[in-house]
C-alpha positions in Angstrom: -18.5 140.7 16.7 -15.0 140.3 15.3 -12.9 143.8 16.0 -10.3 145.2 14.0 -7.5 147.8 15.9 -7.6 151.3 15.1 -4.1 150.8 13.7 -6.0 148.7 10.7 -7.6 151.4 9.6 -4.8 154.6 10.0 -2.9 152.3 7.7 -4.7 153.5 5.2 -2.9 157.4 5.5 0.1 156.9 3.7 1.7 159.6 4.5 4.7 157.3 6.5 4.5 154.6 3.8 6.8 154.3 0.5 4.4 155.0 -2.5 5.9 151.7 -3.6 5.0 149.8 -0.9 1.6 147.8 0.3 0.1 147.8 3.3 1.0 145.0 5.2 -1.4 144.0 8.0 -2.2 140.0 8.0 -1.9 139.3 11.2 -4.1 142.0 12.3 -7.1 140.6 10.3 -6.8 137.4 12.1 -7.0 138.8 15.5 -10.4 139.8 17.7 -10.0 142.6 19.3 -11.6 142.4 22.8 -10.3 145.2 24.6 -13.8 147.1 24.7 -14.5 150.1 23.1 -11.2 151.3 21.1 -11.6 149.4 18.5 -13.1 149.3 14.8 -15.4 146.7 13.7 -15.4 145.5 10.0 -18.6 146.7 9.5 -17.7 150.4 10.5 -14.4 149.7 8.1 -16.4 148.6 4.9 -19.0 151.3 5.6 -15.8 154.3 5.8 -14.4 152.9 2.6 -17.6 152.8 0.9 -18.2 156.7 1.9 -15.3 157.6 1.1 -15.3 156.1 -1.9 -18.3 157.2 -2.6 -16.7 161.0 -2.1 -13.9 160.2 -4.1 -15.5 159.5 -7.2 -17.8 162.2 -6.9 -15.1 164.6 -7.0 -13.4 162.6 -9.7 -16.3 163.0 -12.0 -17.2 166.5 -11.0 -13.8 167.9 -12.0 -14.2 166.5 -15.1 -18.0 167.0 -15.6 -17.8 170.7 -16.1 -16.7 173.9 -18.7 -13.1 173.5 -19.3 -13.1 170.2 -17.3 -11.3 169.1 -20.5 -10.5 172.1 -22.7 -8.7 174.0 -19.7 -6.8 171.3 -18.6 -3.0 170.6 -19.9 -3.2 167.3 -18.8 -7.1 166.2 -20.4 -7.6 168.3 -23.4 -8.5 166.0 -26.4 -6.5 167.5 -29.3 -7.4 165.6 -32.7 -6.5 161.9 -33.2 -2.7 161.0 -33.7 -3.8 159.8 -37.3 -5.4 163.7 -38.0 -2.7 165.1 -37.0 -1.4 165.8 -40.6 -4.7 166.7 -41.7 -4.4 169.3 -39.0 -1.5 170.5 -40.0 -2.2 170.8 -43.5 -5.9 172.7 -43.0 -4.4 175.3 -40.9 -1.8 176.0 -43.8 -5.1 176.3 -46.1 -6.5 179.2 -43.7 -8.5 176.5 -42.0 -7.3 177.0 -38.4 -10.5 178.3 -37.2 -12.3 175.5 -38.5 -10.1 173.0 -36.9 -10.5 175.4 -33.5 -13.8 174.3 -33.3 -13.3 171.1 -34.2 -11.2 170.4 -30.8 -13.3 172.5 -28.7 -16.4 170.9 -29.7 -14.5 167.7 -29.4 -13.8 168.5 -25.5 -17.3 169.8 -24.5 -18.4 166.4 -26.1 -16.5 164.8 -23.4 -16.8 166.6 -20.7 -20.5 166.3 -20.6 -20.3 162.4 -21.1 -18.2 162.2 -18.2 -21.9 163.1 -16.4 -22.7 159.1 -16.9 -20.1 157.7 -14.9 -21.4 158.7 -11.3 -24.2 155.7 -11.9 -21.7 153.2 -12.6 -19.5 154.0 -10.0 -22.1 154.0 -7.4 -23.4 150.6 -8.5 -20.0 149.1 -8.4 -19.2 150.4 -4.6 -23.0 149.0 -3.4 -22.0 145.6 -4.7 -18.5 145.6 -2.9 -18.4 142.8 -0.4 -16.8 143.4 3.1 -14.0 141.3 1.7 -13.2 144.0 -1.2 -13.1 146.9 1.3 -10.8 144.7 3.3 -8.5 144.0 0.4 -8.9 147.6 -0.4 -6.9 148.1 3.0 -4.1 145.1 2.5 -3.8 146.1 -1.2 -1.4 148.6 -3.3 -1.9 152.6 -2.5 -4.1 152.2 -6.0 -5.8 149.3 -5.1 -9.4 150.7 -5.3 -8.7 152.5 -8.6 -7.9 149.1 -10.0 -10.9 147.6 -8.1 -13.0 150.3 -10.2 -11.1 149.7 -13.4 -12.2 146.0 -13.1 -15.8 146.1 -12.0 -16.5 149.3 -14.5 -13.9 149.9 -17.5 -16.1 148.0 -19.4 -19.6 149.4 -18.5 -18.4 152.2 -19.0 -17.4 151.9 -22.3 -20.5 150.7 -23.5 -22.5 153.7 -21.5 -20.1 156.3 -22.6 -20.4 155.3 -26.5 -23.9 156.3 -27.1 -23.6 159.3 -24.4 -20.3 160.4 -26.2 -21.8 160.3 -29.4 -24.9 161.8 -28.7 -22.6 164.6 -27.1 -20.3 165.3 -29.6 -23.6 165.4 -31.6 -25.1 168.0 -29.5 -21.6 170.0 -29.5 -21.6 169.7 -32.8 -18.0 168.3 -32.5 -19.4 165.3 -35.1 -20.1 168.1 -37.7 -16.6 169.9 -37.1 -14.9 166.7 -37.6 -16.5 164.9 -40.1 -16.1 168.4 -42.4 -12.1 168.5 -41.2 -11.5 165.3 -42.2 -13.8 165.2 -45.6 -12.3 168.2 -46.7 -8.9 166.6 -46.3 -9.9 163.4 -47.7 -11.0 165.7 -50.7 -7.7 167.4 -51.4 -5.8 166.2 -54.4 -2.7 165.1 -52.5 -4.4 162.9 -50.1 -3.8 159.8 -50.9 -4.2 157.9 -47.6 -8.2 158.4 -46.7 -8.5 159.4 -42.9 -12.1 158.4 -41.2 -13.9 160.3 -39.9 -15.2 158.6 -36.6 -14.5 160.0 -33.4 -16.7 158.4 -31.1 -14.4 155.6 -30.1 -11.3 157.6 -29.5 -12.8 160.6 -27.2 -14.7 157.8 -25.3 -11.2 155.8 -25.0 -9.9 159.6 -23.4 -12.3 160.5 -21.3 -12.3 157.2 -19.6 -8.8 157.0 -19.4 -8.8 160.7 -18.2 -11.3 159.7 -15.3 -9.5 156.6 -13.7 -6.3 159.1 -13.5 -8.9 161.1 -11.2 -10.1 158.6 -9.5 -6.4 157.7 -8.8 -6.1 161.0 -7.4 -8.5 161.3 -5.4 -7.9 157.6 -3.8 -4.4 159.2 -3.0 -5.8 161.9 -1.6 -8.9 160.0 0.6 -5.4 158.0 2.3 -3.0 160.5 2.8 -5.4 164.1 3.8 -6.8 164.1 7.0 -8.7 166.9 6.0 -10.6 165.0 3.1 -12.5 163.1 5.9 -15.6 165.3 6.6 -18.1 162.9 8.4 -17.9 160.8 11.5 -17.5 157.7 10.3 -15.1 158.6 8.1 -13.1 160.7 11.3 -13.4 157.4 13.2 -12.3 154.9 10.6 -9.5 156.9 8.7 -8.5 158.5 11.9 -8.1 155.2 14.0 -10.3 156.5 17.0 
């Protein structure tokens, strides 16, 4: 059975490489390893990278998946679309603020429990990665299996989140908020440009955006932390032993 050096595998913790940089290990994947019992087969190196991949998007989608997993966060709340923006501007000098309040909280609680969906379509695209994937996981850039996700589900997950987002901004009432907002606007006299009022597509375009930035995250954090590896497979393929 064809052996790959620990040192394959600890050049996944990046902690001594340039953020810029790739991991450069050809001539250690064309190399048996026939020392005896040091080394790390490829099968033991797909199955750490699965797991932890598998952790990684867990997390990803739990942080997100939860109260305020949106709303509280400066860096995923969903305001109102860039195009609403003056009908925002001109409800709240009508005494409307409240209205618009509840607009863009219902809007975020729509997404954060469409986020829920993902997890499936994660999962399905890390049990169809080949050995050769979780290998160019390893010889690829430090964001090399957030692209690998971006590619196998961006556009599954499109698809799942727009009837899940919908239904949720349904069930949040954030559809009802909205729609009034933006019909109330269309129906003052000095509107002249008619906004619409659909919102699926855009909160679906930011929570998936917002999700791939976790999973970003959290691949930085499965190379770099030591700590983040909490099984044995995982000690023994991340930690080169």
């Amino acid at each position: 059975m064809k052996k790959l050096i620990p040192l394959l595998i600890s050049a996944l913790m990046l902690s001594h490489t340039p953020v810029t940089a790739q991991i450069k290990l050809p001539p250690l994947l064309t190399k048996k390893n026939n020392t005896g019992n040091g080394g790390i087969t490829e099968n033991e190196a797909g199955m750490g990278i699965k797991e932890a991949l598998v952790n990684g998007v867990t997390n990803a989608v739990l942080n997100l998946n939860k109260t305020d997993g949106f709303f509280g966060s400066q860096f995923y709340k969903v305001l109102l679309p860039p195009d609403a923006l003056k009908i925002e501007k001109a409800l709240r000098n009508l005494g409307m603020g409240a209205q618009v309040d509840n607009a863009i909280l219902a809007i975020n609680r729509g997404a954060e429990d469409a986020v829920g969906f993902a997890k499936p379509i994660f999962i399905d695209a890390i049990k169809q990665m080949t050995l050769t994937d979780a290998l160019n996981i390893v010889k690829g850039p430090k964001d090399a299996a957030t692209n690998y996700f971006k590619e196998k589900t961006k556009l599954k997950l499109i698809e799942a989140f727009t009837p899940s987002v919908k239904g949720s901004l349904d069930k949040t009432n954030a559809t009802k908020y909205y729609t009034d907002i933006v019909n109330t606007y269309n129906k003052l006299p000095t509107t002249f440009k008619k906004a619409n009022p659909d919102l699926t597509s855009y909160v679906v375009g930011k929570a998936t955006d917002a999700l791939f930035d976790q999973v970003a995250k959290e691949e930085a954090n499965i190379r770099a932390n030591p700590l983040a590896r909490t099984s044995d497979i995982l000690k023994k393929v991340f930690g080169g032993k």
